[in-house]
Backbone as a chain_set.jsonl record, in Angstrom:
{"seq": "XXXXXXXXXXXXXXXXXXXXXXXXXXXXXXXXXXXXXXXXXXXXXXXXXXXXXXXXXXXXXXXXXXXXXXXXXXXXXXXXXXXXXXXXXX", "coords": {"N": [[0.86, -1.181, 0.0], [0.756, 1.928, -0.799], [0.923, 5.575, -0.828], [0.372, 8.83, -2.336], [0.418, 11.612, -2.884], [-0.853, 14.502, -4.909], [-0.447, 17.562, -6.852], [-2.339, 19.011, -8.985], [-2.473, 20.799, -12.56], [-3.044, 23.182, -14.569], [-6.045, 23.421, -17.208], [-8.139, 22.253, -15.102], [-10.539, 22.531, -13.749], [-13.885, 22.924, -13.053], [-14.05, 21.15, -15.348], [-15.343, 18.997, -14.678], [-13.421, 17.293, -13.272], [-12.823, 16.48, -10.687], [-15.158, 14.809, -9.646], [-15.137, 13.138, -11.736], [-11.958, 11.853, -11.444], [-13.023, 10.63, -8.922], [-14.85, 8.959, -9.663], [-13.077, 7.184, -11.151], [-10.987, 6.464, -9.407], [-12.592, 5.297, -7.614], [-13.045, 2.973, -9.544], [-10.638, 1.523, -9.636], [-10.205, 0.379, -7.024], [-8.809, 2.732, -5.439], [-7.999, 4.373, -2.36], [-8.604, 7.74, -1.091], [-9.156, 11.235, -1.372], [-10.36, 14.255, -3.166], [-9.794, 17.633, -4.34], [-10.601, 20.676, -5.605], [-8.277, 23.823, -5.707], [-7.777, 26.839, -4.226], [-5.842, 28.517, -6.325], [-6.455, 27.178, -8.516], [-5.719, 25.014, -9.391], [-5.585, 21.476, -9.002], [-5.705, 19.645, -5.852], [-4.945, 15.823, -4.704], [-4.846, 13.171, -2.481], [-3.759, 9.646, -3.103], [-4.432, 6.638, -2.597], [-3.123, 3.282, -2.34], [-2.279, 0.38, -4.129], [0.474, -0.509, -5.328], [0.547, -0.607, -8.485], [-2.144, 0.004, -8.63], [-2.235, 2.623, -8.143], [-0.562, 4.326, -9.404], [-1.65, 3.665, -11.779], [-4.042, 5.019, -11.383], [-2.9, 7.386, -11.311], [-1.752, 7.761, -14.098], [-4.134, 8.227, -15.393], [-4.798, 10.389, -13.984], [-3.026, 12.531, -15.416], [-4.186, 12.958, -17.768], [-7.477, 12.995, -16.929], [-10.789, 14.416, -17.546], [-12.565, 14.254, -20.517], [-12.446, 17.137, -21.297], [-10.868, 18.394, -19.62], [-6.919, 19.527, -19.573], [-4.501, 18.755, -18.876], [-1.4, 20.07, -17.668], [0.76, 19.811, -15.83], [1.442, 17.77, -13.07], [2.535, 17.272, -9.612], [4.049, 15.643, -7.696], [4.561, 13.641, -4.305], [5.847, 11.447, -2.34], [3.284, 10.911, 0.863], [1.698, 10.068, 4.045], [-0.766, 8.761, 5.236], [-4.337, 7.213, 6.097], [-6.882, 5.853, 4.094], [-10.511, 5.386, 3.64], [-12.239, 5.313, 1.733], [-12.675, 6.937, -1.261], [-13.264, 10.502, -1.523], [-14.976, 13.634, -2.773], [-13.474, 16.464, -1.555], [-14.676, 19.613, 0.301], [-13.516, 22.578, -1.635], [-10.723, 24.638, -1.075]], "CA": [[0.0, 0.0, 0.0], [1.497, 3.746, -0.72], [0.322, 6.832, -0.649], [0.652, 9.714, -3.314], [0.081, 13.603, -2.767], [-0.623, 15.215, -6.03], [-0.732, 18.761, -7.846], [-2.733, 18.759, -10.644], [-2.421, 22.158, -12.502], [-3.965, 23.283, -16.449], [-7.619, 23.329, -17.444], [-8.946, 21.19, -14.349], [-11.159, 23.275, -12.445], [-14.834, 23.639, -14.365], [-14.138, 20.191, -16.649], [-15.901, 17.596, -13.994], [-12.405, 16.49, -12.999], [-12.927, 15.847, -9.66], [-16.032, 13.886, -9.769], [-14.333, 11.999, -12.827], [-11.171, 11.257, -10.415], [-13.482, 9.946, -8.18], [-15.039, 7.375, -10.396], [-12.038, 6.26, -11.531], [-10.729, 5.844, -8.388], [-13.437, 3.553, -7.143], [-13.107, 1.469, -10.228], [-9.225, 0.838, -9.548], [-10.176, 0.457, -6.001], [-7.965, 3.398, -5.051], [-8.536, 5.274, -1.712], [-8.442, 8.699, -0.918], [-9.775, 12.203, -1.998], [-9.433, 15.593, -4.469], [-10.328, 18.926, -4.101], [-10.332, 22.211, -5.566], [-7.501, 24.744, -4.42], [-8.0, 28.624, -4.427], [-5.294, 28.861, -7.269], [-6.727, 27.246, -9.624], [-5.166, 23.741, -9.355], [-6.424, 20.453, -7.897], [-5.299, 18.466, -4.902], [-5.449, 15.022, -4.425], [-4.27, 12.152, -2.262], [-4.501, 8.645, -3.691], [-3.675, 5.542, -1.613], [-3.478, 1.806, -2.748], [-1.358, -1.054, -4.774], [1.496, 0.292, -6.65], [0.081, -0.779, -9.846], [-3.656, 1.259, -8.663], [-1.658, 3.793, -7.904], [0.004, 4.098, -11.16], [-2.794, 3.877, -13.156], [-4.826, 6.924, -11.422], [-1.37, 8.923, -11.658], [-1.623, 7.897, -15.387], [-5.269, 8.868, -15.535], [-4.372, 12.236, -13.772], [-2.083, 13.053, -16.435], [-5.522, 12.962, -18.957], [-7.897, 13.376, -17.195], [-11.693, 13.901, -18.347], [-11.898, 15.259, -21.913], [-12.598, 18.443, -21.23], [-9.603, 19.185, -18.779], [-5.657, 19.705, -20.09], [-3.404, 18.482, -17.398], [-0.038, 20.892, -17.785], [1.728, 19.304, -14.734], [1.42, 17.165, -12.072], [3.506, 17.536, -9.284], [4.079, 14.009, -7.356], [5.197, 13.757, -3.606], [5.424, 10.135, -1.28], [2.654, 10.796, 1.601], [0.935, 9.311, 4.894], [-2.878, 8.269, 5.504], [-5.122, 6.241, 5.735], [-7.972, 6.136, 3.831], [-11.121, 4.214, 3.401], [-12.809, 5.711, 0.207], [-12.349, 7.994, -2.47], [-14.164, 11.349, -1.569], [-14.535, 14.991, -3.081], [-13.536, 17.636, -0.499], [-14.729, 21.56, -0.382], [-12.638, 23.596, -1.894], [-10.38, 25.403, -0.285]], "C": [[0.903, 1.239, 0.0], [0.045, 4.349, -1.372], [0.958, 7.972, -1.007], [0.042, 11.057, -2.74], [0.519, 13.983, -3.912], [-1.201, 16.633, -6.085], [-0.752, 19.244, -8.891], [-2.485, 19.979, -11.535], [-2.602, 21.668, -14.142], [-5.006, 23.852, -16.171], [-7.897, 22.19, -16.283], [-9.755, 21.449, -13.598], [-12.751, 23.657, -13.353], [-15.004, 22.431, -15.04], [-14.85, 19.165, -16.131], [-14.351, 16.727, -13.25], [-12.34, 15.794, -11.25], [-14.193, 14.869, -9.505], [-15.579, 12.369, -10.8], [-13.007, 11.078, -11.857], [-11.721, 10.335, -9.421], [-14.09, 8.573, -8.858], [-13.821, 6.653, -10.59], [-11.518, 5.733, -10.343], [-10.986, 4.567, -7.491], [-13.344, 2.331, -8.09], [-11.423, 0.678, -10.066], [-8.869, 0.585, -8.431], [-8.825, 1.225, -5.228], [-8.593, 4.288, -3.5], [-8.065, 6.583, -1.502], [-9.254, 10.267, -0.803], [-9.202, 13.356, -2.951], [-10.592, 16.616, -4.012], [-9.654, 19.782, -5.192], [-9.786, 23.098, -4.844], [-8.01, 25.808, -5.19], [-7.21, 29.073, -5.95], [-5.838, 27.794, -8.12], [-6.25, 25.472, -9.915], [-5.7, 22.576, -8.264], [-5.522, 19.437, -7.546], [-5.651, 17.475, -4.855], [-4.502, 14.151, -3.622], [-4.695, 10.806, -2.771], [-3.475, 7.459, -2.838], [-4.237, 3.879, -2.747], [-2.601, 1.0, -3.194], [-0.921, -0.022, -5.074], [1.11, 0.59, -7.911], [-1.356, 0.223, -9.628], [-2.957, 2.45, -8.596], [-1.107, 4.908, -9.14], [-0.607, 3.943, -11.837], [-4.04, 5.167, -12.816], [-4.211, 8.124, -11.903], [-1.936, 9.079, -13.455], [-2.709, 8.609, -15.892], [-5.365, 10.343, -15.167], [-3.992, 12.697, -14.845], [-3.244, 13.677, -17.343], [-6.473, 13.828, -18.302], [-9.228, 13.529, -17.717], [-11.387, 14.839, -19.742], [-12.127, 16.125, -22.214], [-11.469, 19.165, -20.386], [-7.772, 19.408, -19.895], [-5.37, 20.256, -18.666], [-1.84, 19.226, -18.031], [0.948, 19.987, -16.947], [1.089, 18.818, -13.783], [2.793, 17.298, -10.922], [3.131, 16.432, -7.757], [5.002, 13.963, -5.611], [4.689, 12.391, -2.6], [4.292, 11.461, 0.104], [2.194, 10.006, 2.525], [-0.399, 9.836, 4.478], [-3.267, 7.106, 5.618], [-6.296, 6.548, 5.166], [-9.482, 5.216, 3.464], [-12.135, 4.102, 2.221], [-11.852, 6.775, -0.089], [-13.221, 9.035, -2.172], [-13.864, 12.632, -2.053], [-14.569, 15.992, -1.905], [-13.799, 18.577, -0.881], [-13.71, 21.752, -0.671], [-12.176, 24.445, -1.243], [-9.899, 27.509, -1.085]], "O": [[1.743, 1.406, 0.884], [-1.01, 4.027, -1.917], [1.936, 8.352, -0.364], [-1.008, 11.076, -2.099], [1.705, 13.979, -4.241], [-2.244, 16.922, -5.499], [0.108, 19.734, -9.622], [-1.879, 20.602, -10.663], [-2.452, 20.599, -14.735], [-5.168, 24.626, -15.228], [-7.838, 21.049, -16.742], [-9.899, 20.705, -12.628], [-12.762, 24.55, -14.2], [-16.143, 22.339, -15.497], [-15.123, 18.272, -16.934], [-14.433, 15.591, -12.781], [-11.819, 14.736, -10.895], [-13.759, 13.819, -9.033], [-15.675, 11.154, -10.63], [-13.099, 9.873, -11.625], [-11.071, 9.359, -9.049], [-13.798, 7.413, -8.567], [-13.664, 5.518, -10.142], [-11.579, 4.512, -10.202], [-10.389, 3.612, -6.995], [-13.471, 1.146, -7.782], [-11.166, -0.492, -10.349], [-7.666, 0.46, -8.201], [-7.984, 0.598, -4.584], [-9.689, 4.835, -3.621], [-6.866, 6.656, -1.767], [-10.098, 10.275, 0.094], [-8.057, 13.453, -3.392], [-11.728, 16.491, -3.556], [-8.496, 19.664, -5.593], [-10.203, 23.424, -3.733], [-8.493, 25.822, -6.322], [-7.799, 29.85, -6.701], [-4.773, 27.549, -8.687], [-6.724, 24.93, -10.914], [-6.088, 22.724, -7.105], [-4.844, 18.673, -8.233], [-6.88, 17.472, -4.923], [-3.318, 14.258, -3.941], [-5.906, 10.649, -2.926], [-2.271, 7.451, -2.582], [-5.192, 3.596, -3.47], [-1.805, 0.826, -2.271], [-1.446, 1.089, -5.151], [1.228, 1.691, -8.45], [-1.582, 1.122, -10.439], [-3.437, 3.361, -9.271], [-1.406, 6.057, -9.466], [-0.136, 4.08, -12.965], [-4.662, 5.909, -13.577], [-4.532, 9.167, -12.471], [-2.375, 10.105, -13.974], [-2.521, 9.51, -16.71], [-5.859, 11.252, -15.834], [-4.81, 13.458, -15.363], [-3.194, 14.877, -17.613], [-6.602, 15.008, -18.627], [-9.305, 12.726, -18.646], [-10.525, 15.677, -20.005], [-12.139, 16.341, -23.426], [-11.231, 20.368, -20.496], [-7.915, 19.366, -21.117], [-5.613, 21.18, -17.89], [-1.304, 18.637, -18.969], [1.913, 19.48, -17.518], [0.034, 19.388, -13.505], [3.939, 17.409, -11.358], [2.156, 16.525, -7.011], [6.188, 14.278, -5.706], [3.541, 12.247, -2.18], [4.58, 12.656, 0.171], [2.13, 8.867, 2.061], [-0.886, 10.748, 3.81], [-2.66, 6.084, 5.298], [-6.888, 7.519, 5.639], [-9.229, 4.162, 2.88], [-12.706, 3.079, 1.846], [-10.848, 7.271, 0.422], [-14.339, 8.683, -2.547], [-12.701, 13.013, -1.923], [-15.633, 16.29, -1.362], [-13.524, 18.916, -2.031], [-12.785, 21.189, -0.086], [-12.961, 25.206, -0.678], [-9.525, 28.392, -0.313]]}, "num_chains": 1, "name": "protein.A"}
């Protein structure tokens, strides 16, 4: 089990991307959550297998098809988590 801290940054704010993250999440049984930050860029933690892990990252990258992911910005993390949920925005 690991645990990812990402910063999504582009078009992702407006495109459904956090609701989309969240599906996906549940289907790659990933836990965690994502939010909306003030600048304009979206937070997320994502916990699970290496390989789940690695395939949300990859999906970050994308994306639904209305967003354009610029950068991700990738840092090891603690948690625990027991779903996938969308947080307020901060």
């Amino acid at each position: 089990m690991i645990t990812r801290h990402l910063l999504i940054s582009g078009r992702v704010q407006g495109v459904y991307y956090r609701e989309s993250m969240r599906q996906e999440a549940e289907q790659l049984g990933v836990t965690g959550w994502v939010r909306n930050l003030a600048d304009g860029r979206v937070e997320a933690m994502v916990q699970g297998s290496d390989s789940a892990v690695a395939a949300i990252i990859e999906w970050a990258r994308r994306g639904p098809p209305a967003a354009q992911v610029n950068e991700i910005l990738i840092a090891p993390a603690d948690g625990h988590f027991s779903d996938f949920s969308r947080r307020p925005s901060t």
